[in-house]
RODO-2510 file (C-alpha; in nm, 4 decimals, decimal comma):
residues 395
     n   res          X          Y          Z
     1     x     2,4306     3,4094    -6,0296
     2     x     2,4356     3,5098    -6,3927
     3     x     2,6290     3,7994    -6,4600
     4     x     2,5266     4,0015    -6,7544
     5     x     2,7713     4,2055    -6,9058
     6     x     2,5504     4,3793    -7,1849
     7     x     2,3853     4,5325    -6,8980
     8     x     2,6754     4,6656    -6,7133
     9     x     2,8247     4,7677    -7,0711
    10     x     2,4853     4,9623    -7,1199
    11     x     2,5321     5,1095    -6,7588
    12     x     2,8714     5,2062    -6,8746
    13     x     2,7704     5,3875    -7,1854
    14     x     2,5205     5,5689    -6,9305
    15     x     2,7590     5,7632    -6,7855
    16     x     2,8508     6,0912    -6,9731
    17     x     3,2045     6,1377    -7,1050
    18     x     3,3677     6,2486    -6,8236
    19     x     3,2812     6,0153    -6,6117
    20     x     3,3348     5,7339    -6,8523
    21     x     3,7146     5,8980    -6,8816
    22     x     3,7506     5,8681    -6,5013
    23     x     3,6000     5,4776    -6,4528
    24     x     3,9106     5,4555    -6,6848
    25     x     4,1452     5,6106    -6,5060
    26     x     3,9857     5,4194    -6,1896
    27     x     4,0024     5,0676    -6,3408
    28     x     4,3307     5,1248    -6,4992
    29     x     4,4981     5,2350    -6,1265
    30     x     4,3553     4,9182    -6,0203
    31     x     4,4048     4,6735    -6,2447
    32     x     4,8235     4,7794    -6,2282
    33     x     4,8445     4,7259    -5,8955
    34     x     4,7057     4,4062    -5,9108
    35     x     4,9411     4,2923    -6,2085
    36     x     5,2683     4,4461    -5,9875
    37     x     5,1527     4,2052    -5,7081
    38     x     4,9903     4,5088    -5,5448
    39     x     4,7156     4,5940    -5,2868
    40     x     4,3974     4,7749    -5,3129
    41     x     4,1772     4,8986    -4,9861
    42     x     3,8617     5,0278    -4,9384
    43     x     3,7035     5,2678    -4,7696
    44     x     3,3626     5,2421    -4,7270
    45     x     3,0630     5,3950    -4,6018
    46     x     2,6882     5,2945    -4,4710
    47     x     2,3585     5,3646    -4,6481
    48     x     2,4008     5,3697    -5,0088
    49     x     2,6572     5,0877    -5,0362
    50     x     2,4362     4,8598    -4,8501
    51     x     2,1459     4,9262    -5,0357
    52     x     2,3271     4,9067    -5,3701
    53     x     2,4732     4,5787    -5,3102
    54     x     2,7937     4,7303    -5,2894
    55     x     2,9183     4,5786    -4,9526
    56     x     2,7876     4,2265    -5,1289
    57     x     3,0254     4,3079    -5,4373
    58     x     3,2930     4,4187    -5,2298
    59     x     3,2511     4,0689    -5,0525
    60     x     3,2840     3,8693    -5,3622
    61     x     3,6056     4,0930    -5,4585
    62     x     3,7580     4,0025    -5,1375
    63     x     3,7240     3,6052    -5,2137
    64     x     3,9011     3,6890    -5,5538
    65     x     4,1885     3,8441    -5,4106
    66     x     4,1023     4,2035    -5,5925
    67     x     4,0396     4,3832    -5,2730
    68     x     4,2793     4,3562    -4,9404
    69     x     4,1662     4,5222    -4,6823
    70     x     3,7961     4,7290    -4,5737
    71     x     3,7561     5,0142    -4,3359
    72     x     3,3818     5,0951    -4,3357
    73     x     3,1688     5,2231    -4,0362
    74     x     3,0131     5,0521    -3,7273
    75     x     2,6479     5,0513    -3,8714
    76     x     2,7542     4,8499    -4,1909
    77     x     2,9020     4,6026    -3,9327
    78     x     2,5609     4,5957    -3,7582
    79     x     2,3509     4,5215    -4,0684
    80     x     2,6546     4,2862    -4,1882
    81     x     2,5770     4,0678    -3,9052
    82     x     2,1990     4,0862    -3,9271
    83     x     2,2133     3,9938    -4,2619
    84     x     2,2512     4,2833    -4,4945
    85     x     1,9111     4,3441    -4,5935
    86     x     1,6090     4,2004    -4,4570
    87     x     1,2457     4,1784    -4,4921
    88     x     1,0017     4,3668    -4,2704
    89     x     0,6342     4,4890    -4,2520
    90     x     0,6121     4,8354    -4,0679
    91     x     0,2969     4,8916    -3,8518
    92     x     0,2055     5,1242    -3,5951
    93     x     0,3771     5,0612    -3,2999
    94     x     0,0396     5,2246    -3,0791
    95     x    -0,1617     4,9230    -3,1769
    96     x     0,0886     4,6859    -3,0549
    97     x     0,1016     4,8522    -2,6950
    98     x     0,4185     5,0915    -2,7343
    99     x     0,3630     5,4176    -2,5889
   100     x     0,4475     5,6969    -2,8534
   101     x     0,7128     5,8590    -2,6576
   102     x     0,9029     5,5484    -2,7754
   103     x     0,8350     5,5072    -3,1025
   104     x     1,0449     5,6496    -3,3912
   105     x     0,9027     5,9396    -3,6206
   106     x     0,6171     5,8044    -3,7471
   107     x     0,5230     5,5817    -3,4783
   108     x     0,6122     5,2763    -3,6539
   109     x     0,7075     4,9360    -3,5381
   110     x     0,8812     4,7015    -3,7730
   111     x     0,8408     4,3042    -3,7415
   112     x     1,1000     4,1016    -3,9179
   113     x     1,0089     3,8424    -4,1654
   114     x     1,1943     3,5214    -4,1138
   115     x     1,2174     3,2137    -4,2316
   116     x     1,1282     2,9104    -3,9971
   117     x     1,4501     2,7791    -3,9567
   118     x     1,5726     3,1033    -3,9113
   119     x     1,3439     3,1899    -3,6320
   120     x     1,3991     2,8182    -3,4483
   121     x     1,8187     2,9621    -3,4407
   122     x     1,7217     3,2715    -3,2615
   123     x     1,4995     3,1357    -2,9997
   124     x     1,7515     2,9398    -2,9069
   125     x     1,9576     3,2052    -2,7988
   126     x     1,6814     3,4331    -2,6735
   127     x     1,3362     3,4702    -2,4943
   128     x     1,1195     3,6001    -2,8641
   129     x     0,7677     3,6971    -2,8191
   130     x     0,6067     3,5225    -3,0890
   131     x     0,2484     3,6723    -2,9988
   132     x     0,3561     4,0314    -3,0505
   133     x     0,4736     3,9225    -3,4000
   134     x     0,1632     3,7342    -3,4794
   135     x    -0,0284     4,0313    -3,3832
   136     x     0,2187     4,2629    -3,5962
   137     x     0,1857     4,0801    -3,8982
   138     x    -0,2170     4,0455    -3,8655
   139     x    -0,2212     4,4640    -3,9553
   140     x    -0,2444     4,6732    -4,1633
   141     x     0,1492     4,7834    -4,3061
   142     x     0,3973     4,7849    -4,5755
   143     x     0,6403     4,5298    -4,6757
   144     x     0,9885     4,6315    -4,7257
   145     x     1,3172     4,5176    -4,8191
   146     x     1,5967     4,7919    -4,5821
   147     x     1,9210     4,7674    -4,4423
   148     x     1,9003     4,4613    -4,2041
   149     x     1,8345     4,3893    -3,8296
   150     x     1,8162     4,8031    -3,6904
   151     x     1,4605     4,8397    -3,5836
   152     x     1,3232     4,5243    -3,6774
   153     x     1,2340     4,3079    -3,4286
   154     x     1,3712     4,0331    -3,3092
   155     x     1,6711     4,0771    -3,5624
   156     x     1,7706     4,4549    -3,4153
   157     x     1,7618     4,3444    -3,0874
   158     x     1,9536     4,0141    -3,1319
   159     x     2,2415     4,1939    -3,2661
   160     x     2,2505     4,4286    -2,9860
   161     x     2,2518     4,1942    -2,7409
   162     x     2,4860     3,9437    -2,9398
   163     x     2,7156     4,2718    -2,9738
   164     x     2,7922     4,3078    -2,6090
   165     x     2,9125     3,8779    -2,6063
   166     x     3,1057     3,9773    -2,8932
   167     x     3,2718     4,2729    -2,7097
   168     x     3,3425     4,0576    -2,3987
   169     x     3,4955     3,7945    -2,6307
   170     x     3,7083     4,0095    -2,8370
   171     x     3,8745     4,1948    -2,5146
   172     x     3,9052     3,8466    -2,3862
   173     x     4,1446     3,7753    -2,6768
   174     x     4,2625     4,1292    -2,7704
   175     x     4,0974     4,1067    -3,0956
   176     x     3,9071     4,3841    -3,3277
   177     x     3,5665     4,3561    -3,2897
   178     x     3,4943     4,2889    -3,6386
   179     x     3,7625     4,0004    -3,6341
   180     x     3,5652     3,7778    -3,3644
   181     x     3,1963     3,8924    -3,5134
   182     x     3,4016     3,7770    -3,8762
   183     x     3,4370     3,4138    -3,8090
   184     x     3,0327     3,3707    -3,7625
   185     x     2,9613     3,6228    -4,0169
   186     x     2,8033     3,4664    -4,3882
   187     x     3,1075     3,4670    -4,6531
   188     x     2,8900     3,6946    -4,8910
   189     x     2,9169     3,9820    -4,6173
   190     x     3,2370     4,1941    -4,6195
   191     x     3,3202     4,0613    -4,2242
   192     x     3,2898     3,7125    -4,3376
   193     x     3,4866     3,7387    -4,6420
   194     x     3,7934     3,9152    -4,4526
   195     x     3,7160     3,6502    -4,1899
   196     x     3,7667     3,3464    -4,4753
   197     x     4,0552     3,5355    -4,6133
   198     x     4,3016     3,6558    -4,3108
   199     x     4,2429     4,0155    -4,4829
   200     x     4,1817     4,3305    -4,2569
   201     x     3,8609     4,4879    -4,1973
   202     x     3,8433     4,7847    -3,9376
   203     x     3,5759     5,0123    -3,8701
   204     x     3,6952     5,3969    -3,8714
   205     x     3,6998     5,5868    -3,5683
   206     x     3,4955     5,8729    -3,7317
   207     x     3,2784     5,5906    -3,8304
   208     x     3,2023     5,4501    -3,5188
   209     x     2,8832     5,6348    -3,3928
   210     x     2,6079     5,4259    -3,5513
   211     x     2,4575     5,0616    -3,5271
   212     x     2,3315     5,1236    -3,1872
   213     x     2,5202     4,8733    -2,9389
   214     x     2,6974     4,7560    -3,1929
   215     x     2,8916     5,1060    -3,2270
   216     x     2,9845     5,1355    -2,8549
   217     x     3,0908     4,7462    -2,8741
   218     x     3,3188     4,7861    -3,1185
   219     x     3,4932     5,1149    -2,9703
   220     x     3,5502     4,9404    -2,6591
   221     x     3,6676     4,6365    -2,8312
   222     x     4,0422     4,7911    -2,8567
   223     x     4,1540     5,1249    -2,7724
   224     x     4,1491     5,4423    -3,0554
   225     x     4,4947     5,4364    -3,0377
   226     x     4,5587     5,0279    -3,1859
   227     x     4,2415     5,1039    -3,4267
   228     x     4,4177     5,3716    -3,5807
   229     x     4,7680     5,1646    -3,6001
   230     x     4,6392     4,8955    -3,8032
   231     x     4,4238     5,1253    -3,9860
   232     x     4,7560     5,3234    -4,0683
   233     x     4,9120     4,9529    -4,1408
   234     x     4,6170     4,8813    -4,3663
   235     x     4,6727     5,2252    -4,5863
   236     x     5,0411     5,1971    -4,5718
   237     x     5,0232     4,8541    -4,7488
   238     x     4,7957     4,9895    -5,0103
   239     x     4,8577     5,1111    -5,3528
   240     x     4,5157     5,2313    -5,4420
   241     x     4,2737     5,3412    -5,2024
   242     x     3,8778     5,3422    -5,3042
   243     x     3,6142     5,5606    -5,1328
   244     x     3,2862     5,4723    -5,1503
   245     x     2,9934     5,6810    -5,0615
   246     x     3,2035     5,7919    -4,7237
   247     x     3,2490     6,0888    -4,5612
   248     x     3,5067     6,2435    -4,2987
   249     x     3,7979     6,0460    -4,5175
   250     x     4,0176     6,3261    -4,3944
   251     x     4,0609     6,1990    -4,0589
   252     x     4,0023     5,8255    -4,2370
   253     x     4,3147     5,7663    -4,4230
   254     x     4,5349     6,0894    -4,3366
   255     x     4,5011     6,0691    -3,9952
   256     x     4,7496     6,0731    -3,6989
   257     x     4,9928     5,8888    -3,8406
   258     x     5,0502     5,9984    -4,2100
   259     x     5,2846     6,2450    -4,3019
   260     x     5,2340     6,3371    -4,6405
   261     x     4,8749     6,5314    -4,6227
   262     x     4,8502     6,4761    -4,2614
   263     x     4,9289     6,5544    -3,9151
   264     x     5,1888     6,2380    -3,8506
   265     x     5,4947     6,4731    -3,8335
   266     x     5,4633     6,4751    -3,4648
   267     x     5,4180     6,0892    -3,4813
   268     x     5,7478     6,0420    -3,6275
   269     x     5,9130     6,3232    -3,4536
   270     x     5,8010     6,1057    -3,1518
   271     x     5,9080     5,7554    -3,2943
   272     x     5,6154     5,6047    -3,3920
   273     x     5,5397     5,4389    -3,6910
   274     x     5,4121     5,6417    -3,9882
   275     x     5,3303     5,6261    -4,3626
   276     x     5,2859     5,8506    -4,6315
   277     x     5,0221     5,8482    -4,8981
   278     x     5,2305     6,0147    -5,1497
   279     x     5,2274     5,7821    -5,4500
   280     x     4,9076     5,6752    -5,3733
   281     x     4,6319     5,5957    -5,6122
   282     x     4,3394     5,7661    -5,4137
   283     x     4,0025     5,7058    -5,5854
   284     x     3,6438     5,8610    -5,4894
   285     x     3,3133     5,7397    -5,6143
   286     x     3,0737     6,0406    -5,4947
   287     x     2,8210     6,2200    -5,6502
   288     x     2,8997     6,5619    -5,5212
   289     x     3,0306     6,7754    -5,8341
   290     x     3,1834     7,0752    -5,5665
   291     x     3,4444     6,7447    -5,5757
   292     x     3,5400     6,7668    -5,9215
   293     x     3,5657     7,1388    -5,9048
   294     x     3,8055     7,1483    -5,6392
   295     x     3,9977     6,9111    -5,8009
   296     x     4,0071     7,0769    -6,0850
   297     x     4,1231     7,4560    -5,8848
   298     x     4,4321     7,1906    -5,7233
   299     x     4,5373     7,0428    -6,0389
   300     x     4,4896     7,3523    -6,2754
   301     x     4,5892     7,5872    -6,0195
   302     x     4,7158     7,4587    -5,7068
   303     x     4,4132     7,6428    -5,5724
   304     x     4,4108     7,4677    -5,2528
   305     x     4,7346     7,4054    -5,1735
   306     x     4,7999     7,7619    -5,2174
   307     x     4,5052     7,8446    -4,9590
   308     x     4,6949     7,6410    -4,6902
   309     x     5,0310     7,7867    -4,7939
   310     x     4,8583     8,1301    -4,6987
   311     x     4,6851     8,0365    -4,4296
   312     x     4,3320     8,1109    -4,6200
   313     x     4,0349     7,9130    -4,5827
   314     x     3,9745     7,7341    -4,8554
   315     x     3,5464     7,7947    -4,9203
   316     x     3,7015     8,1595    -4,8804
   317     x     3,9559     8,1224    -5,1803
   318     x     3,7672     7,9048    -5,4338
   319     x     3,4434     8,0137    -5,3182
   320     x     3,2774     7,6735    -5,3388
   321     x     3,1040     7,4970    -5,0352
   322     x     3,4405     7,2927    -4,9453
   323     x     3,4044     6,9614    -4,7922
   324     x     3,6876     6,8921    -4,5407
   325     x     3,7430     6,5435    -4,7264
   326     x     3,8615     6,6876    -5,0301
   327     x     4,1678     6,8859    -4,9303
   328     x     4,3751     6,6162    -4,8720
   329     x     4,2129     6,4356    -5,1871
   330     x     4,2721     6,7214    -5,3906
   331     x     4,6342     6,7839    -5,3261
   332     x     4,6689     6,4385    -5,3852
   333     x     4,8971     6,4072    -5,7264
   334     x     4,6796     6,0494    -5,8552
   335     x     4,3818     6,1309    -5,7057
   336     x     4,0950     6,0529    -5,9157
   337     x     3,7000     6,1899    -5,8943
   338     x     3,4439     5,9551    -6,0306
   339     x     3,1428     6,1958    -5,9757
   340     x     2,8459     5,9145    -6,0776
   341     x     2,6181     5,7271    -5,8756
   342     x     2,8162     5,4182    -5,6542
   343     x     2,5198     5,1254    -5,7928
   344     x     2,6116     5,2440    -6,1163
   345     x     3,0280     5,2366    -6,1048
   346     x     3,0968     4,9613    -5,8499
   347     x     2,9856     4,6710    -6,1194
   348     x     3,1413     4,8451    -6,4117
   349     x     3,4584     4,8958    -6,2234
   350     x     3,4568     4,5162    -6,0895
   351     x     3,3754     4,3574    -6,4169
   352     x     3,6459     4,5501    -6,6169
   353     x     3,8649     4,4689    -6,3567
   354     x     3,8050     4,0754    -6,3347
   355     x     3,7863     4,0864    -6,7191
   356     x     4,1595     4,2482    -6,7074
   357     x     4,3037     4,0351    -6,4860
   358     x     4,1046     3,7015    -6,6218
   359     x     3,9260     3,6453    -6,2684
   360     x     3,5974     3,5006    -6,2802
   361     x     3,3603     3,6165    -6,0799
   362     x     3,0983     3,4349    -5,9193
   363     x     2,8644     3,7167    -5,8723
   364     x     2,7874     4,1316    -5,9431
   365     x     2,5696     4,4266    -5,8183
   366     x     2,3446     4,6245    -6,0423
   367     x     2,2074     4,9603    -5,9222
   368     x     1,9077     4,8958    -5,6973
   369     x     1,6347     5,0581    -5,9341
   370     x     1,6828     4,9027    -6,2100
   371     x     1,5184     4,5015    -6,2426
   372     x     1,8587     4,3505    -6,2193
   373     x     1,9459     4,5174    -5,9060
   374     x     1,5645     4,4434    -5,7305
   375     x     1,6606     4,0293    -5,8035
   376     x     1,9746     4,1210    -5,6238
   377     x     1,8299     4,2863    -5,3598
   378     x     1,5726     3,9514    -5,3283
   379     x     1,8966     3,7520    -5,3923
   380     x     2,0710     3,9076    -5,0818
   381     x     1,7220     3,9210    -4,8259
   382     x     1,7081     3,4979    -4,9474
   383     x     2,0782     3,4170    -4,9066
   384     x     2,2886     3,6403    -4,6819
   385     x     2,2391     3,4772    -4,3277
   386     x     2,2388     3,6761    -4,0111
   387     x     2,5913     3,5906    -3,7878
   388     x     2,5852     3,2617    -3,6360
   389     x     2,6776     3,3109    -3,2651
   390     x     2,8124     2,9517    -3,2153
   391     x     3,0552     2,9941    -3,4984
   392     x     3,1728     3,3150    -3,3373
   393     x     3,2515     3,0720    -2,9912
   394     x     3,3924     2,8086    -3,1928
   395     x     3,6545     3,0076    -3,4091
***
C-alpha cells in the first residue's frame, strides 16, 4: 500500500503545539531504545484501536522489529480472529423469526457479508443456514463496515465455537490462548504477527471480560497467576511502554509483581520474581486532558505523590475527577501524555519512527474519517482473513 507522508505530515501539523512537543518526546523515547538494541511493548485496548487501524499498524510494526511484545484485551483477540473488521447489513431480527427478548437494543440482526470462498471454508467446519442469510440480505438494512465477527452471523458464532477448540488445545499444550489462536491467525493481525515473530502477546487480566466465549476461553487457557508472570516478564524486558486507548493500566503494568509504583513488595518479600518500572519510558496516547493535568500537579508539584504520602485521596487533593490509571503514570519520572486522538498519533509516531531508524514500511493507518483511513478500512474488510482453524491444528 502507498504510504503518503504529506498526509501524515499534514496530520502532524494538526495537532496543536503541545501535543506536537509530546509526539516528540514520544518518538524520540522510542526511537533510542531501538538504536541501544532496546524493546518497546504495547499496551493496548479494544474499540478505538480497531476501528482506527491501529491493531493493523501495530501488526506491521511487529514484522519490522519496532514493537516486541502486545498486551491488549480479550475482545481485540475475538475480532483479531474474525478478521478485524468485517462487512455486515443490520436488519430486524423480528422479521427473521427471533423473538425480541433476544435481540440486542434495537432489535437488530446482523448478517455477515462474505466472500464465496470464504463462506465454502466455514461450512466446512460448521452446519450454516444459508436460507436465513438469503432471507437477511433480501431486507430492508444498512451496510456497515464494524469491528469483526461479534454479532454477525455466521462469523460471531464461528469464533465462539472455534474459541472453546482453541481452549481445549492450548491446555492440552500449556500454551496462552492467544499463542495457539496465533499460528492460524492472518500476519496483518497483531496475533498473527507475534505468531510469525516468536514475540509475546497476552491479553490483560483486567482485560479479559469481553469477546463473548472468546473471553472465558482465554481465562481458562492458563491460570491468573502464569498470565500475570509473563505479563510481568513482558514489562520487565521493556524500555518504553505505549498505551493505547486502554484503561485500568494500573493493575496492567504495575501489578502484583512490580515494585516501584506497585504492590510487588510482598512478591519479593516472598521470593518471587519482580521488576520495577523505574527507568521506564511510559507513554499514553488518550484524549482525556484531566491526564495532562495531573501530570502536570506530579511533575510541578509532586501533587500526587504527596496525596499518597498523606494518606489523602487524590480527586480530594487536586480536585480533578482522578482516573486510577494515572497515579502510577503520573509519579512516573519519563512518563509522557500525548492527549490527541490515537488515528491521528499512531501513523505519525510510526512513520517518524521507521524514517529514524531507516525501516521501510510496507504499510500505515490514517484516522478512520478522513478518505485515506475509509480505503484502509476497505483495505482491511478485503484482506485481513478470519483465523484458519486447520493452521491452528497444524502448528
Amino acid at each position: 500500500m502507498r504510504i503518503d507522508t504529506d498526509f501524515i505530515n499534514a496530520l502532524y501539523q494538526s495537532l496543536d503545539a503541545s501535543a506536537r512537543q509530546e509526539v516528540d518526546q514520544a518518538v524520540s523515547a522510542v526511537v533510542a531504545a531501538k538504536e541501544k538494541g532496546g524493546k518497546v511493548v504495547v499496551v493496548t485496548g479494544s474499540g478505538p484501536n480497531l476501528h482506527e487501524g491501529v491493531t493493523t499498524l501495530i501488526a506491521e510494526l511487529i514484522h519490522k522489529d519496532i514493537i516486541d511484545g502486545v498486551t491488549t484485551s480479550s475482545a481485540v483477540v475475538a475480532h483479531e480472529m474474525a478478521g478485524v473488521l468485517d462487512q455486515v447489513k443490520r436488519v430486524d431480527g423480528k422479521f427473521l423469526g427471533f423473538p425480541i427478548e433476544l435481540l440486542p437494543r434495537g432489535d437488530c440482526f446482523e448478517i455477515s457479508l462474505l466472500s464465496d470462498a470464504l463462506l465454502s471454508r466455514l461450512q466446512e467446519e460448521m452446519v450454516i443456514d444459508t436460507v436465513l442469510m438469503q432471507k437477511g440480505l433480501q431486507l430492508d438494512g444498512n451496510v456497515i463496515i464494524k469491528a469483526a465477527g461479534n454479532m454477525g452471523y455466521p462469523l460471531g458464532l464461528r469464533t465462539e465455537n472455534l474459541a472453546k477448540e482453541i481452549m481445549m488445545a492450548a491446555r492440552s499444550k500449556g500454551l496462552p490462548f492467544e499463542t495457539v489462536a496465533g499460528a492460524g491467525a492472518d500476519p496483518h493481525t497483531m496475533l498473527g504477527a507475534a505468531w510469525v515473530k516468536g514475540k509475546p502477546l497476552l491479553v490483560t487480566v483486567p482485560q479479559l471480560v469481553g469477546g463473548g466465549m472468546v473471553g472465558i476461553a482465554i481465562a481458562d487457557s492458563i491460570s491468573i497467576a502464569e498470565r500475570c508472570s509473563k505479563i510481568a516478564a513482558m514489562m520487565q524486558g521493556a524500555d518504553v511502554i505505549i498505551e493505547s486507548a486502554v484503561v485500568l493500566t494500573q493493575e496492567i503494568h504495575d501489578g502484583p509483581f512490580e515494585t516501584y509504583t506497585g504492590h510487588g513488595i510482598w512478591s519479593d518479600w516472598e521470593g518471587y520474581s519482580t521488576y520495577r518500572l523505574a527507568e521506564k519510558a511510559l507513554i499514553r496516547i488518550d484524549l482525556d486532558p484531566v491526564l495532562k493535568s495531573a501530570w502536570e500537579f506530579e511533575h510541578h508539584s509532586g501533587e500526587v505523590q504527596k496525596a499518597i504520602d498523606q494518606g489523602i485521596p487524590k480527586t480530594k487533593l487536586m480536585r480533578i475527577p482522578f482516573r486510577m490509571e494515572m497515579s502510577g503514570f503520573c509519579r512516573l519520572e519519563k512518563s509522557v501524555p500525548v492527549i490527541a486522538d490515537i488515528g491521528v498519533v499512531w501513523p505519525i509516531l510510526a512513520l517518524r519512527v521507521a524514517q529514524a531508524l531507516a525501516v521501510p514500511l510496507d504499510l500505515i493507518s490514517y484516522p478512520q474519517n478522513t478518505e485515506p483511513g475509509k480505503e484502509f478500512r476497505k483495505w482491511i474488510v478485503e484482506q485481513i482473513q478470519p483465523v484458519d482453524r486447520k493452521k491452528i491444528f497444524r502448528a
